[in-house]
GUDREN-512815 format. One record per residue: residue in three letters; x, y, z of N, C-alpha, C, O in turn. Coordinates in steps of 0.05 Angstrom, whole numbers, padded with zeros to 5 digits, always signed. Each point is the difference from the previous one (the first is absolute). Example, Ala and Ser with C-alpha at 12.3 -4.5 7.8 and 13.67 -1.06 7.14 Angstrom:
// residues 2
Ala+00264-00114+00156-00018+00024+00000+00018+00024+00000+00021+00000+00013/Ser-00028+00021-00027+00016+00024+00001-00015+00022+00014+00010+00022+00004/
//
This chain:
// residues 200
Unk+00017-00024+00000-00017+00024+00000+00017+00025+00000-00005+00019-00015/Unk+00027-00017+00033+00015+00016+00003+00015+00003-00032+00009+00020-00010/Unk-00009-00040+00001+00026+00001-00025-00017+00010-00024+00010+00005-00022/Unk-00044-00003+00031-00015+00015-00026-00001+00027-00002-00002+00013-00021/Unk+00006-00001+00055-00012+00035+00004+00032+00002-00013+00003+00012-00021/Unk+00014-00021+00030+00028+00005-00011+00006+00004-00040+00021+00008-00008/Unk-00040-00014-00007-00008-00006-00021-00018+00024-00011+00003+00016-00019/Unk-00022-00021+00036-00021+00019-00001+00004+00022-00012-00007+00010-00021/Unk+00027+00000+00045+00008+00034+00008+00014+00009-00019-00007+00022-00009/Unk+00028-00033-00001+00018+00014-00025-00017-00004-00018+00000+00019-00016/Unk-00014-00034+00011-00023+00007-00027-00016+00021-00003-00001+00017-00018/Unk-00017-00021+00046-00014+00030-00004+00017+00017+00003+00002+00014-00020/Unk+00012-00009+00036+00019+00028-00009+00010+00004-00022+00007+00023-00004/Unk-00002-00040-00016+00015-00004-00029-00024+00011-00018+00006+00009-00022/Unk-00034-00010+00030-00021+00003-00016-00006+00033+00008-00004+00019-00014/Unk+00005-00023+00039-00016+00034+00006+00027+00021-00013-00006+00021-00012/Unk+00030-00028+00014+00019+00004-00011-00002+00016-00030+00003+00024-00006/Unk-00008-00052-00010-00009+00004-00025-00025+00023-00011-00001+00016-00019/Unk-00019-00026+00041-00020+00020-00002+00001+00035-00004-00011+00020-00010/Unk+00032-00032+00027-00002+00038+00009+00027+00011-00029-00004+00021-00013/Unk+00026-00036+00009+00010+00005-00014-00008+00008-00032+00011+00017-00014/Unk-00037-00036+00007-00010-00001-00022-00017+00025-00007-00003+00010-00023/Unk-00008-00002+00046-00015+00027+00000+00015+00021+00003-00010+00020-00012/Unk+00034-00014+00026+00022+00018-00004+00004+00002-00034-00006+00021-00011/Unk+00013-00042-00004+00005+00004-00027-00017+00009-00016+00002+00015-00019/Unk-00029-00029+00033-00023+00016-00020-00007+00024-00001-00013+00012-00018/Unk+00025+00001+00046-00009+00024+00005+00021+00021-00008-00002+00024+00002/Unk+00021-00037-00009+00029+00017-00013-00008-00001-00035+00000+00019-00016/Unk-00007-00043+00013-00006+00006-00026-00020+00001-00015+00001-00004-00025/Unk-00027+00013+00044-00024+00018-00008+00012+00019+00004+00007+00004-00023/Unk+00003+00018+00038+00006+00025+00011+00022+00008-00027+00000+00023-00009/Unk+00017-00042-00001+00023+00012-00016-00017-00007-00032+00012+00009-00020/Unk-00034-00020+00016-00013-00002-00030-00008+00026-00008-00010+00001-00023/Unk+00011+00017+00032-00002+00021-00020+00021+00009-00012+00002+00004-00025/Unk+00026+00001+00051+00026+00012-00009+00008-00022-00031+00005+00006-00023/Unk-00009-00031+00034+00012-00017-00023-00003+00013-00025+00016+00009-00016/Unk-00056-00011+00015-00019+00000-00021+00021+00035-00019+00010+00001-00022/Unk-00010+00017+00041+00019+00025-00009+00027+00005-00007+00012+00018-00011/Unk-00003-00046+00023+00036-00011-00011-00001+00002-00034+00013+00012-00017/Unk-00036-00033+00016-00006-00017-00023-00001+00011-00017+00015-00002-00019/Unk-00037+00022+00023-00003+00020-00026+00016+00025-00001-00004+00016-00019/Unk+00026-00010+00041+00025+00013-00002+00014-00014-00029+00004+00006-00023/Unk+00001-00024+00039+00013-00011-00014-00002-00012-00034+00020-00004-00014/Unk-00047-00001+00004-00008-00002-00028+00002+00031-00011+00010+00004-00021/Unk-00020+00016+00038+00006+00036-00015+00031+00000-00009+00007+00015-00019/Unk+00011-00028+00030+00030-00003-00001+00011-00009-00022+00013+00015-00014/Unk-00014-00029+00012-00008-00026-00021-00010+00014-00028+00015+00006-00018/Unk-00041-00001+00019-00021+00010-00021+00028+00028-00018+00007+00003-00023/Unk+00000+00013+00049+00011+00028-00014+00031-00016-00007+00013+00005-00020/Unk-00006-00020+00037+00033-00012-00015-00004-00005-00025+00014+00008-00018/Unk-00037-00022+00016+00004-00021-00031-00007+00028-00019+00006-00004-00024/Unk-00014+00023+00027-00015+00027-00004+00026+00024-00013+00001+00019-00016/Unk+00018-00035+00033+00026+00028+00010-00010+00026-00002+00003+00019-00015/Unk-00023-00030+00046+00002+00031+00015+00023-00008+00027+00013-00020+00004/Unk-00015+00043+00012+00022-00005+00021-00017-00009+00018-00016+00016+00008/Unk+00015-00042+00001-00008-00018+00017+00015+00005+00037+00002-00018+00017/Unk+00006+00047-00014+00010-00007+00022-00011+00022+00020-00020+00011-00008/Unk+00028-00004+00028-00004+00019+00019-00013-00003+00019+00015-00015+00013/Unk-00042+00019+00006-00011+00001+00020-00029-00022-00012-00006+00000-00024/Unk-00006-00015+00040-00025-00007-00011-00020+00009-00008-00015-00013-00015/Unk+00007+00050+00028-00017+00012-00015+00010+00013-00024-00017+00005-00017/Unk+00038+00000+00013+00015+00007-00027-00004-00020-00021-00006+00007-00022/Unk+00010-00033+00029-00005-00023-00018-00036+00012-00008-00013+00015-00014/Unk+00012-00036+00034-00043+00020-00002-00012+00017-00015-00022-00003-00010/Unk+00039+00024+00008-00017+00024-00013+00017-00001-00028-00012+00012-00018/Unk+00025-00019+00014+00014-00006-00030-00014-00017-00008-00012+00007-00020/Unk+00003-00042+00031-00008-00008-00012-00033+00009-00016-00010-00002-00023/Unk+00001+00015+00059-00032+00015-00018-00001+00021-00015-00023+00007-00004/Unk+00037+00004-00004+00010+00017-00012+00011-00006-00036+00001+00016-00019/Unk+00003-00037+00020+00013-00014-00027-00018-00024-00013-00005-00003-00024/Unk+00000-00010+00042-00013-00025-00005-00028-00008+00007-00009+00004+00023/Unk-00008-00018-00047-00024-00004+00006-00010-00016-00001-00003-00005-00024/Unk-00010-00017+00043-00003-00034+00002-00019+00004-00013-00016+00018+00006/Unk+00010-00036-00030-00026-00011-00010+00003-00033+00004+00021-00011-00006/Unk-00043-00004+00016+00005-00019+00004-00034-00019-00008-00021+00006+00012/Unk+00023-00025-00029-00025-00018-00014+00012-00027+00013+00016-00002+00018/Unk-00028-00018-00033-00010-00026+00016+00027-00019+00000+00008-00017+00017/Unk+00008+00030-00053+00031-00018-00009+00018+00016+00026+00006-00015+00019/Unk+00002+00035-00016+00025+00017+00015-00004+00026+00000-00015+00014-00013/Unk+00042-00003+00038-00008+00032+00010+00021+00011-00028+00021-00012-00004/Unk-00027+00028-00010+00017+00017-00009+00010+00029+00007-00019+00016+00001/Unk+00044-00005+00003+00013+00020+00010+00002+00015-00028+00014-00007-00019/Unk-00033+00028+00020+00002+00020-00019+00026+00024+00008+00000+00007+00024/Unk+00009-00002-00031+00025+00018-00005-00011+00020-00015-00015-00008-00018/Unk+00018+00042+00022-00009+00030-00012+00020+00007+00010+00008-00007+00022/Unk+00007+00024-00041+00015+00022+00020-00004+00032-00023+00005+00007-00023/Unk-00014+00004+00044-00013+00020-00012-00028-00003-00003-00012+00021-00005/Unk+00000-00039+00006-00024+00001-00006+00003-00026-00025-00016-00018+00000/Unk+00040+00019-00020+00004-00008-00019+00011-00041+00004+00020-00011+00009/Unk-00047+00000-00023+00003-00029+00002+00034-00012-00012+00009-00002-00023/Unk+00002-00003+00046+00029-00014-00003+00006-00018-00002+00018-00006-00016/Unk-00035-00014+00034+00000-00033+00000-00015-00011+00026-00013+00010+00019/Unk+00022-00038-00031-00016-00020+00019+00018-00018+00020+00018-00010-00012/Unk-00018+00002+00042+00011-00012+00015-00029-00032+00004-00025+00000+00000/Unk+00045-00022+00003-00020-00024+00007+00019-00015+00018+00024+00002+00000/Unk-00044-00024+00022+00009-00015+00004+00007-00021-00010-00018-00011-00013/Unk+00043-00004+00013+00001-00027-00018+00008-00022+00023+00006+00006+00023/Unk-00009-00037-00035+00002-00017+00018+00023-00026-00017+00003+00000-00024/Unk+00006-00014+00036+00008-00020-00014+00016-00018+00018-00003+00002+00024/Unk+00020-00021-00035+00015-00014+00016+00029-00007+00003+00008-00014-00018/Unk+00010+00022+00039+00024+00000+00003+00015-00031+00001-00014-00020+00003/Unk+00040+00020-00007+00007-00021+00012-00008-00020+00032-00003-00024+00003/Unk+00001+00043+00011-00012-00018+00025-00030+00014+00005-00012-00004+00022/Unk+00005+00016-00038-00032-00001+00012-00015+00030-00016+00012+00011-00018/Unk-00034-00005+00027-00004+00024-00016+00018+00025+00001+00018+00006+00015/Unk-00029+00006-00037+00014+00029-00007-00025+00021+00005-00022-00007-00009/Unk+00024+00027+00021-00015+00031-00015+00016+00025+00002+00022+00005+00009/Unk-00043+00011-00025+00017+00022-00005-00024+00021-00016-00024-00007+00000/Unk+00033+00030-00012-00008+00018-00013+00020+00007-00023+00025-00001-00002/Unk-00045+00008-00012+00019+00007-00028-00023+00031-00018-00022+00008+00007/Unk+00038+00001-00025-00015+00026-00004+00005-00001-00028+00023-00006-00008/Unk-00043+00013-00010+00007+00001-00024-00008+00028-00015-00024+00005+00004/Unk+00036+00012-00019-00006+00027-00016-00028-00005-00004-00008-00022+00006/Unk-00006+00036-00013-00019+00012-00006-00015-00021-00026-00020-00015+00000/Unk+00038+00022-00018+00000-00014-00027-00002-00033-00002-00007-00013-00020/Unk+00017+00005+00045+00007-00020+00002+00024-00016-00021-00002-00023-00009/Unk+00021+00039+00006+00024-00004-00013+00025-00005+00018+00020-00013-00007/Unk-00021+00020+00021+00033+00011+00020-00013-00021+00032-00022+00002+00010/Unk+00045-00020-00001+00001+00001+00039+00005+00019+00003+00015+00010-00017/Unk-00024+00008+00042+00006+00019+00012+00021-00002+00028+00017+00016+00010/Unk-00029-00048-00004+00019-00001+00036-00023-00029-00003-00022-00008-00009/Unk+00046+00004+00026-00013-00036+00014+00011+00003+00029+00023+00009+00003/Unk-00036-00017+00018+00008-00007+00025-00008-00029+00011-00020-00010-00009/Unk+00033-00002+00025-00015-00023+00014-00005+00005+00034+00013+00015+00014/Unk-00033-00032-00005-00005+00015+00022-00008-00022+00018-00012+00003+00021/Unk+00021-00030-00030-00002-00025+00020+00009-00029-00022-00012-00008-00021/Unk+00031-00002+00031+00011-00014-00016+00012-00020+00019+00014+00011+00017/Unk-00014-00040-00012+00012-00021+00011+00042-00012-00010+00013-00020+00006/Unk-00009+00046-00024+00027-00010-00017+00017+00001+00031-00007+00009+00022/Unk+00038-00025-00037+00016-00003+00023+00011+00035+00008-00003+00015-00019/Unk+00012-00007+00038+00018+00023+00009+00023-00010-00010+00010-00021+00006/Unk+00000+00045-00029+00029+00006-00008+00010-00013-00023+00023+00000-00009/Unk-00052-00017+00001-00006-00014-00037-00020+00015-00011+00003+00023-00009/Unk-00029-00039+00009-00014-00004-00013-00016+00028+00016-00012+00017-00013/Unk+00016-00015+00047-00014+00032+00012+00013+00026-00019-00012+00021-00002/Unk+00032-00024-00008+00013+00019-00013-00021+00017-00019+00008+00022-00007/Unk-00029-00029+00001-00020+00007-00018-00012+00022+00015-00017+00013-00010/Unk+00025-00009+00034-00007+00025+00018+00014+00030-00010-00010+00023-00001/Unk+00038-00030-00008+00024+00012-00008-00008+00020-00022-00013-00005-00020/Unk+00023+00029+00029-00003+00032-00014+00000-00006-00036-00016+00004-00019/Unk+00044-00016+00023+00017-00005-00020-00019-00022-00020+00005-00001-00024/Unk-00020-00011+00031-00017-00022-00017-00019+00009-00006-00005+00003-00024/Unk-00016+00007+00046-00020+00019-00008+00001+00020-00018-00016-00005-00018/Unk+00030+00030+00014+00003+00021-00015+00008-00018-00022+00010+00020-00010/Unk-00006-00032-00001+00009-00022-00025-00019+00006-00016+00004+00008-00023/Unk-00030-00012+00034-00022-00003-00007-00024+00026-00019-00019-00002-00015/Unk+00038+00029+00031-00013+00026-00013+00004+00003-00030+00022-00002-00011/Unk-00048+00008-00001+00009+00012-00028-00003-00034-00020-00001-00002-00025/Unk+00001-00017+00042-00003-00019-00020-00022-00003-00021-00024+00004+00005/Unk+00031-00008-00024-00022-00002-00021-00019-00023-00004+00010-00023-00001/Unk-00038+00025+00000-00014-00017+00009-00014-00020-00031-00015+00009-00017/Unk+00025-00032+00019+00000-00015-00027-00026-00019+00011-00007-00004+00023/Unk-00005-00004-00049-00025-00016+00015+00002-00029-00001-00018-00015+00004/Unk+00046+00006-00011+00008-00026+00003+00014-00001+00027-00011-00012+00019/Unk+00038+00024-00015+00010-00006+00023+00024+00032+00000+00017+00009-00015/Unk-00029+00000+00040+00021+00029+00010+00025-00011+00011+00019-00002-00016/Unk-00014-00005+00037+00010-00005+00012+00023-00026-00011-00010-00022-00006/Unk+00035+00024+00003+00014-00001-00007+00035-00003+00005+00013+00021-00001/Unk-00001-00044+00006+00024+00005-00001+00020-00003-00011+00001-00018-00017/Unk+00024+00035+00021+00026-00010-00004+00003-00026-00004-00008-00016+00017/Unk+00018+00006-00039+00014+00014-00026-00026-00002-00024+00004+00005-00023/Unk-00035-00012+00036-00021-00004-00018+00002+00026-00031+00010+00022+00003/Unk-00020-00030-00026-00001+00023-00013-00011+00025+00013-00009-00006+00022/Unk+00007+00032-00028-00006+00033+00005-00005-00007+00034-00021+00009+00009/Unk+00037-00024+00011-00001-00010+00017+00014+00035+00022+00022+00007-00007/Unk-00031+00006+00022+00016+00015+00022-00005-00002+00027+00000+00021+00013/Unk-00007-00047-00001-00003-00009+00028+00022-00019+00004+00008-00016-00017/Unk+00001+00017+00039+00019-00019+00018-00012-00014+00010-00017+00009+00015/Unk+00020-00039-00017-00013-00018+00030+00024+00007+00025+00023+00010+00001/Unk-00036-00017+00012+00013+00002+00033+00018-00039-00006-00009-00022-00003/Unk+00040+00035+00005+00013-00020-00004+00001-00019+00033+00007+00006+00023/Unk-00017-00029-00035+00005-00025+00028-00030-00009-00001-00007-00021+00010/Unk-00011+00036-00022-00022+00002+00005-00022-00002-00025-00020+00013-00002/Unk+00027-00028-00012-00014-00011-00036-00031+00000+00010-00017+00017-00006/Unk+00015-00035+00019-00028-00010+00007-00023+00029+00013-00022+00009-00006/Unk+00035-00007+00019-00013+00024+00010-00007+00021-00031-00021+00008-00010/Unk+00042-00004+00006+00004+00031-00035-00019-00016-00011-00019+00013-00008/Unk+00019-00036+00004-00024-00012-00026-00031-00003+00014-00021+00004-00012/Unk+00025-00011+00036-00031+00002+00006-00008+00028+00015-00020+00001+00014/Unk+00039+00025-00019-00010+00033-00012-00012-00005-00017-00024-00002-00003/Unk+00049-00003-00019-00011+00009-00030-00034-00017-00006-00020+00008-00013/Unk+00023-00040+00031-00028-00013-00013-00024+00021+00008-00017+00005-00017/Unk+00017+00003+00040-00017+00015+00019-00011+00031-00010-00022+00010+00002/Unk+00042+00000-00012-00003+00031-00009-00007-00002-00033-00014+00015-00013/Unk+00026-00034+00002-00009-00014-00031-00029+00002+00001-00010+00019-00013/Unk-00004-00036+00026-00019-00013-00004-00016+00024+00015-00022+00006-00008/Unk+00029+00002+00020-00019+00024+00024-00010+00022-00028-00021+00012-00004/Unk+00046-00013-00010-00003+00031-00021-00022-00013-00026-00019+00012-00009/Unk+00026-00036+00001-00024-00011-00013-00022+00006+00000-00015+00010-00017/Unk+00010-00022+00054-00023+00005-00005-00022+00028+00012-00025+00003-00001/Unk+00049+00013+00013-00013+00024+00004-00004+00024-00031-00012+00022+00001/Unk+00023-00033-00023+00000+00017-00021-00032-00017-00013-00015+00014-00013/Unk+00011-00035+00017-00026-00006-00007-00024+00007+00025-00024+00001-00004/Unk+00035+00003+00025-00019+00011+00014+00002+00029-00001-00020+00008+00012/Unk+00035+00011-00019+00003+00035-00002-00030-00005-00028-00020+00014+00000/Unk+00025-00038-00021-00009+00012-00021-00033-00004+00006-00016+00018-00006/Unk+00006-00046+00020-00022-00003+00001-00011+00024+00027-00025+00004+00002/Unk+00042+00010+00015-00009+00025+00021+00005+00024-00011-00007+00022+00011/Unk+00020-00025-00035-00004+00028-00010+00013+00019+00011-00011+00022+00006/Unk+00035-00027+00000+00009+00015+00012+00022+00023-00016+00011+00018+00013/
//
């Protein structure tokens, strides 16, 4: 009998334990779901004006009022599109894209002229690649690669030593550079058949 209360007692304490612990978390992270929810879309306005090359930097209401100020979400049932004006005057379009990395998904934003001729900026903004290979796709130097590219409706994206080829893959890191290019290939496909059926 004695060797059950002995049993007993670290359980329920292990449970009321848990109890109370579990509601501490819930109550940290009901209380912190808004800041997140405002991380989040910090952080896509960031994103949206990089791939944009506006200056993506400074204080968070500075981000903020640039973005409302520049950019105008229209969003239907396929995806949100980031309208780009400056001046008033239609510049281009920012989207989200999706695809798949070497170890797991990819996203990101990418922005295309107006005309839909030219990349404007590509960013990624959650990606499973390794740190200091395939994460390299974070890198200034890879990204800006990407401005000014000319937008073909077979395949943009392009490397070294490919014909009219001016992208570098991230050397160590093949797998990763090719499942970009499959990802942003195929993203531009089929957003140039969706600009044409939205009329944009």
């Amino acid at each position: 009998m004695a060797s059950k209360k002995k049993i007993i007692g670290p359980v329920v304490f292990m449970i009321v334990l848990t109890v109370i612990y579990t509601f501490v978390l819930a109550a940290i992270n009901e209380s912190s779901a808004g800041i997140i929810k405002e991380q989040e879309q910090l952080r896509i306005k960031r994103s949206v004006l990089y791939v944009l090359n506006q200056p993506a930097t400074g204080s968070d209401q500075a981000i903020t009022d640039l973005f409302n100020q520049k950019i105008e979400i229209k969003t239907d049932t396929a995806r949100t599109t980031y309208i780009y004006k400056e001046n008033g005057v239609l510049s281009g379009y920012a989207f989200q894209f999706q695809g798949t990395g070497l170890w797991g998904s990819l996203t990101g934003y990418i922005a295309l002229s107006s005309d839909f001729t030219k990349v404007l900026g590509v960013d990624f903004v959650a990606h499973s690649e390794t740190p200091g290979l395939g994460g390299r796709i974070d890198e200034a130097w890879f990204k800006e690669q990407f401005r000014g590219l000319p937008v073909d409706t077979v395949a943009t994206v392009k490397y070294k030593p490919s014909e009219n080829a001016v992208l570098d893959a991230i050397t160590g890191a093949t797998l990763t550079s090719n499942a970009v290019q499959k990802s942003i290939n195929s993203f531009i496909t089929d957003i140039l058949l969706y600009a044409k059926e939205a009329k944009l």
